[in-house]
N, C-alpha and C positions, 0 to 999 in steps of 0.2 A: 410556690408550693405545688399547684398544679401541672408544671413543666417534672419535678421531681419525681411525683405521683407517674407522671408518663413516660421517664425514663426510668423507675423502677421495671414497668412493663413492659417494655421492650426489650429491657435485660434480662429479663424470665426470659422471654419468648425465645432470647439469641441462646439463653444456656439450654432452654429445654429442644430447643433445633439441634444444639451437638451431645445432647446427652443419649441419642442412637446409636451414633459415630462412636462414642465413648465406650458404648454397651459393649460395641462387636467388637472393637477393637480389646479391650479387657476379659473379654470372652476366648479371646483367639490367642493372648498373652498368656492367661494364666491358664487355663484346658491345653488347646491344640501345642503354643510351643513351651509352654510350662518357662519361663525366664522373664525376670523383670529386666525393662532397657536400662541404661547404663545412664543416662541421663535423662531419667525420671523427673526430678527438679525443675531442668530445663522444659521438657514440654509441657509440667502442669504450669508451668508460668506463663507457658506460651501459648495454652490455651484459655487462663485465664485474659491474657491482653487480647486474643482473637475475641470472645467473649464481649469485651468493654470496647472494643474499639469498633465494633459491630454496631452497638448500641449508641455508642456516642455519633458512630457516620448517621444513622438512622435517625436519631432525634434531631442533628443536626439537621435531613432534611425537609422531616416533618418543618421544621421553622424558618425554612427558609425559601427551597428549592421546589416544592412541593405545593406551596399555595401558591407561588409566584408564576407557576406556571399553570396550575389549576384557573388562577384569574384570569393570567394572560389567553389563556385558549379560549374562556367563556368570553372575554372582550373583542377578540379579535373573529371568533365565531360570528358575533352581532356586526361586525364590519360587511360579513361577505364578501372578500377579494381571496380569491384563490390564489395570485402569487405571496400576496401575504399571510397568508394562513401558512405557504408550503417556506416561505423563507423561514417562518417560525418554530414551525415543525422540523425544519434542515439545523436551527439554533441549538435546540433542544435535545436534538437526537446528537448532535456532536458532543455539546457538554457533556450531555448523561454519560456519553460511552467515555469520552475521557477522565469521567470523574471514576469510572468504575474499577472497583479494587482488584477484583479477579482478573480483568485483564493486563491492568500494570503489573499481576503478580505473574501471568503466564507472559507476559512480553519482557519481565527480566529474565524467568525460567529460559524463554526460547535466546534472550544473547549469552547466557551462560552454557547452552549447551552449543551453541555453535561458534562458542567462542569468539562472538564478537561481531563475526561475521552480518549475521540476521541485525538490525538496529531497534532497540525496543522501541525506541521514540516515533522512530518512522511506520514500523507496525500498528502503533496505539493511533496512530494519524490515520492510517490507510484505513483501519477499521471505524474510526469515529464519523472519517467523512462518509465512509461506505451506509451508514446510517443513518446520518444526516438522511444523505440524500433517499433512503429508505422512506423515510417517514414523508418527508413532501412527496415521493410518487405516492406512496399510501394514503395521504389525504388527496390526493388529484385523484386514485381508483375510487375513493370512496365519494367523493362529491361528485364523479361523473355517473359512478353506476356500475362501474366495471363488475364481472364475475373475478372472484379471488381464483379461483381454480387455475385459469388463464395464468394469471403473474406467477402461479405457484408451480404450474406445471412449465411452463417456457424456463421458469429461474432455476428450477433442477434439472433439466437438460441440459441449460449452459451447464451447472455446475461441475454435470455429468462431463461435459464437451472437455471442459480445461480442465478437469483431473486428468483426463488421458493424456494429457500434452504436460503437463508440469511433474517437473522431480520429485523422488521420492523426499527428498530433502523437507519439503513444506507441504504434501500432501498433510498432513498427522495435524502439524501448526495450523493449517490452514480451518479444516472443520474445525479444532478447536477453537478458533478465535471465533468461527460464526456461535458455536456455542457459550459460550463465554458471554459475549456481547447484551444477552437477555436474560440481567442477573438483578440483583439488588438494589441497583437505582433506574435503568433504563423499562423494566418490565411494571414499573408502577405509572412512571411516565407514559410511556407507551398504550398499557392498556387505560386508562384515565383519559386520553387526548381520543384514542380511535373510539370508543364505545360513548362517549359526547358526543365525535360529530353526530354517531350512527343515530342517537336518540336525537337529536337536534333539528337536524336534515331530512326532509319531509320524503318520505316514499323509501326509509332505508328501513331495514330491520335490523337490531342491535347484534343477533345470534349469528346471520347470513351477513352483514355489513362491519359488526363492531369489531369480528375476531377475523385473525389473518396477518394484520400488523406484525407483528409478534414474528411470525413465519419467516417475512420476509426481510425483517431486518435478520436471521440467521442465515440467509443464503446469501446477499451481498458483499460481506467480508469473507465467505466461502472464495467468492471468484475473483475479490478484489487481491487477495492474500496470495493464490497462486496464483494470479497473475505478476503478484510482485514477485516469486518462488523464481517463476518463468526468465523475470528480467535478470532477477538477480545471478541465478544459476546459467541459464543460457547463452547470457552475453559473456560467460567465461571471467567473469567482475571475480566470484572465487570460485576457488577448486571444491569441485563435489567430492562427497566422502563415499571412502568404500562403504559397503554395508558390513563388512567385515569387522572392521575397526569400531571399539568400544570407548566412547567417551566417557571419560572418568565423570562420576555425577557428582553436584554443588557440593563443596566441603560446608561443614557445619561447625567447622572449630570456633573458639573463643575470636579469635581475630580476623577472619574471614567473617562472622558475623559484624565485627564493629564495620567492618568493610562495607559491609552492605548496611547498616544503616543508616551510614554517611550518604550512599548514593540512593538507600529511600528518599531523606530529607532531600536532600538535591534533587529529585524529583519529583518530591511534596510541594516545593518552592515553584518550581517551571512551572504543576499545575495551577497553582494557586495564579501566578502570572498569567496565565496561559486562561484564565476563568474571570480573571479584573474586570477584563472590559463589559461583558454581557452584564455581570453582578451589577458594577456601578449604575449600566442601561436604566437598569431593573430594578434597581433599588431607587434612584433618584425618580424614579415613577410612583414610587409609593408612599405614602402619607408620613409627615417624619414622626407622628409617635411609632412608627410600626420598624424604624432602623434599628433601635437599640436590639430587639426580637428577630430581625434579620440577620443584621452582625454576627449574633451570638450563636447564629445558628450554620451558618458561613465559617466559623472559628471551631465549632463542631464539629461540623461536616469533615475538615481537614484534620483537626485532631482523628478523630475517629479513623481516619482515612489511616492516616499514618502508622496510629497501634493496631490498626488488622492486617494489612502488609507485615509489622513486624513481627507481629503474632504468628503471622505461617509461616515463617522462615524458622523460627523458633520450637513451632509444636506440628502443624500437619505435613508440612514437607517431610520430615525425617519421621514422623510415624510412617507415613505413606513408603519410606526408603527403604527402613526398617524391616517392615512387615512385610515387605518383596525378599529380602535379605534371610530374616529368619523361615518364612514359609519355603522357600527355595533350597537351605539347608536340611527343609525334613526328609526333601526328597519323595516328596509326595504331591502330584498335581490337582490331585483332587482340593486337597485345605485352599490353594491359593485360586481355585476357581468359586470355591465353599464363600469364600473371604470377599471376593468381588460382587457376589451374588448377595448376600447379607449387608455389605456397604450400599450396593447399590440398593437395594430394596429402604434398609432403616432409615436413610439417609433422605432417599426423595418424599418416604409419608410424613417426613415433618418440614417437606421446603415451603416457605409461607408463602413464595412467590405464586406457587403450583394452587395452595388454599384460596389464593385470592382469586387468579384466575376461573377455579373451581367454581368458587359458589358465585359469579357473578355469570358463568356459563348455566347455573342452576337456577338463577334467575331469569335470566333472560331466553330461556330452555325451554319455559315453565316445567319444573321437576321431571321431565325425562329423563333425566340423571343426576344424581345425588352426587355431593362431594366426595365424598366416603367413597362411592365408585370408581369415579374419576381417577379419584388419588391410587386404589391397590390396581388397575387396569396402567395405569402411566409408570407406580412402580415398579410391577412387573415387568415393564417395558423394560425401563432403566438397566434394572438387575441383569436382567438376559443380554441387554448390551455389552453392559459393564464385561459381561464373563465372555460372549462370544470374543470383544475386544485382546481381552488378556489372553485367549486360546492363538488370538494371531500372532501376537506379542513371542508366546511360548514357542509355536510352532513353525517361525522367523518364515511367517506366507505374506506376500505382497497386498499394501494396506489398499491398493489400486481395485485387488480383485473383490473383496469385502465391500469396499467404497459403492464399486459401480453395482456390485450386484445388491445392496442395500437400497438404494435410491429406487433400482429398479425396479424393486420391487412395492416401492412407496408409492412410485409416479402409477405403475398397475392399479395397486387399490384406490388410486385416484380418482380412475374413472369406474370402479365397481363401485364405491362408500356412498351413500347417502350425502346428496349435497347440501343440507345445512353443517357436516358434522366436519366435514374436510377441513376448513379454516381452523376449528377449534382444536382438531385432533395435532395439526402441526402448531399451533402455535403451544398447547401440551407439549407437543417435543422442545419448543426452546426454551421452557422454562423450567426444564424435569431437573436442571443441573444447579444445584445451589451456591453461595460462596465458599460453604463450609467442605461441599463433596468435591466442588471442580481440585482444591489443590490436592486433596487427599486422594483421590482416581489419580490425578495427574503424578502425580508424586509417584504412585504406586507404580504403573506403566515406567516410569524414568527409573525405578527402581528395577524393575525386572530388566530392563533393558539396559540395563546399566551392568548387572551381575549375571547373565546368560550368554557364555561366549557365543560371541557370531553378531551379536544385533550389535544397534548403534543408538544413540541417545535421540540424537534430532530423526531418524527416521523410522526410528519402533517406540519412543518415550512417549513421542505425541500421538493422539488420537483415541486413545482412547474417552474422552471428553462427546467426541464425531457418535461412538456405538450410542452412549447414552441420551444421544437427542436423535438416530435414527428410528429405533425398537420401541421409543411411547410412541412415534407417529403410527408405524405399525400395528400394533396393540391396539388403541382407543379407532383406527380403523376396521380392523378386523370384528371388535366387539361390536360398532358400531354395522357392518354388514350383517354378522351373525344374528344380531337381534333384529333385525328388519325380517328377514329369513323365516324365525323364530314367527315373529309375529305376524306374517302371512299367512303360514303354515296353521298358527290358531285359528285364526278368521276365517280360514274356511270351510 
């Protein structure tokens, strides 16, 4: 009864996260283009399955994955071996990221739009290990002492370094993936393991030590992904697309979706294969009254997995199509910059990920910043990306130049911002992006790109995901220097 009680409440939580999304989009349906969609039916079903399969992934790992690794950090913490701690952290960070739903959903999105070309499998790979190994250098910075800034300023540089060198092919896909990566299972893991050791570990501070993690698991799959771009497009393996040429975007018929459900399950199954061995590790570790509550939540976890994949294929993709489709017919660029600005905005003050990180930086902060701040300072962020994003998109400008001069402007206030707030500000940027916003942005972008002669799918569709986790670094920077500013200026 008490597991029911807690998945009652986490299914509020998943509906009241999209009843934003829901607002603006229903706002912008019946005001701005005055026209119900044609299949209506289909997305409220498919929002309802997004919904339940949210909640069922989420209880599942409330019961399973989530204390198992909660114990195992606090155990292995009391060990003290730093290759063991960093093997474990390298465990953890791969599972997460392979279990994670957004990115299976953006690594079918990228082999459907390059036809094949791109491998989703191989993607979902390149970015879990890119993690992994994230997390063990992040527990070796954190147990030796390191300053965050350091990892964070060298790791945007490279990023900076191999954007200029890799195709526009995988530039878009590539920050997407680092954004992606620090979503609804990796970023509770993540923050749970860094902000222990920082409390644990004599001479750390949780604020200066525990935040950062987060960061740098979004810049890794950055360089790991164009580096694959690199290999893939360079060694002439396939032929680069004009930018000219517009890739027809994912059909949504009755048969093309059974299509695709068949190759969800087929790779509901590989992960499930692909997650046996650690599970079993893991579970024969634990007392066998506690298997039956493992299991069940293991069997969760993958259900749940399954109806929120199928869910967006069903409901956010094709709103996100849609509303690129109708706002482009009004022939008005204002609605569809209105429309990104408002997605992006309602969408990031209700990401739980963003609350959690919030008030546990408000804790360990002590209240120099409220959640409530946090959250409209990161939304704002979001919003302003979300639209500079889609202004690129519109105005078919090279995603290289926005890229570089984005960052560059980050790695700047790097060294202006106050150093306890750096860490926290970026690791705000990789959590700005939720499950529910990544397909609906992402959608939205392939939509515009999809119906604006000139552009191309794989090389204007993606990236937009990149604007929304560059402009909260920005923002909770800038607010952060201004009130230092502010408050000198008092004091004297």
């Amino acid at each position: 009864m008490n597991q029911l009680k807690v998945f009652w409440i986490i299914l509020s939580e998943a509906f009241r996260t999209l009843l934003p999304i829901i607002g603006v989009v229903v706002f912008f349906q019946v005001v701005i283009v005055r026209e119900i969609p044609d299949n209506l039916t289909s997305l409220v079903l498919g929002l309802g399955i997004v919904v339940v399969g949210s909640a069922l992934f989420l209880q599942g790992l409330d019961m399973s994955v989530f204390p198992m690794g909660k114990s195992l950090s606090n155990r292995l913490v009391r060990l003290g071996s730093l290759p063991v701690l960093m093997g474990f952290g390298f465990c953890m960070g791969f599972v997460g990221v392979m279990a994670e739903p957004v990115l299976l959903a953006v690594s079918h999105q990228a082999t459907q739009a390059s036809t094949g070309e791109i491998n989703g499998l191989v993607l979902r790979l390149i970015v879990a290990l890119s993690i992994g190994a994230v997390i063990a250098l992040g527990i070796m910075r954190m147990l030796l002492g390191h300053p965050i800034q350091w990892y964070l300023i060298g790791g945007y540089s490279l990023v900076l370094l191999v954007t200029f060198f890799a195709p526009e092919e995988i530039v878009g896909l590539a920050y997407d993936s680092g954004g992606v990566t620090t979503n609804i299972v990796t970023v509770p893991l993540i923050a749970a393991l860094s902000l222990g050791l920082a409390g644990m570990v004599r001479g750390r501070n949780p604020l200066h030590d525990g935040f950062g993690l987060v960061a740098l698991a979004v810049i890794v799959p950055m360089i790991t992904v164009q580096l694959y771009g690199i290999v893939l497009y360079g060694t002439g393996a396939v032929e680069l697309v004009e930018p000219s040429g517009v890739v027809a975007t994912p059909s949504t018929d009755t048969a093309t979706v059974e299509v695709e459900i068949d190759s969800w399950l087929e790779e509901l199954l590989m992960l499930a294969r692909d997650m046996a061995p650690l599970i079993a590790v893991v579970v024969l570790r634990r007392p066998l009254s506690r298997l039956p509550s493992l299991v069940a939540g293991f069997v969760l976890t993958l259900a749940g997995l399954y109806a929120f994949v199928l869910g967006l294929e069903l409901s956010l993709f094709p709103i996100g199509i849609n509303m690129a489709e109708q706002l482009l017919a009004l022939d008005n660029r204002l609605f569809i910059y209105l429309f990104a600005f408002m997605i992006g905005f309602a969408s990031t003050l209700a990401e739980p990920a963003l609350v959690a990180v919030g008030r546990k930086a408000e804790q360990v902060g002590r209240r120099r910043f409220t959640v409530s701040l946090l959250r409209l300072i990161v939304a704002t962020g979001v919003a302003t990306g979300i639209t500079v994003g889609v202004y690129r998109i519109i105005s078919g400008d090279s995603i290289h130049m926005y890229i570089l001069m984005g960052y560059s402007v980050v790695l700047f206030l790097t060294w202006l911002a106050p150093k306890e707030i750096i860490a926290l500000a970026f690791d705000l940027g990789g959590v700005s992006t939720s499950e529910i916003t990544v397909p609906l942005v992402m959608a939205l972008g392939m939509g515009l790109a999809t119906h604006i002669d000139g552009r191309n799918l794989l090389i204007d569709g993606f990236g937009l995901i990149a604007f929304a986790s560059i402009f909260p670094i920005i923002s909770v920077m800038l607010y952060a220097i201004i009130a230092r500013q502010l408050q000198r200026y008092i004091m004297r």
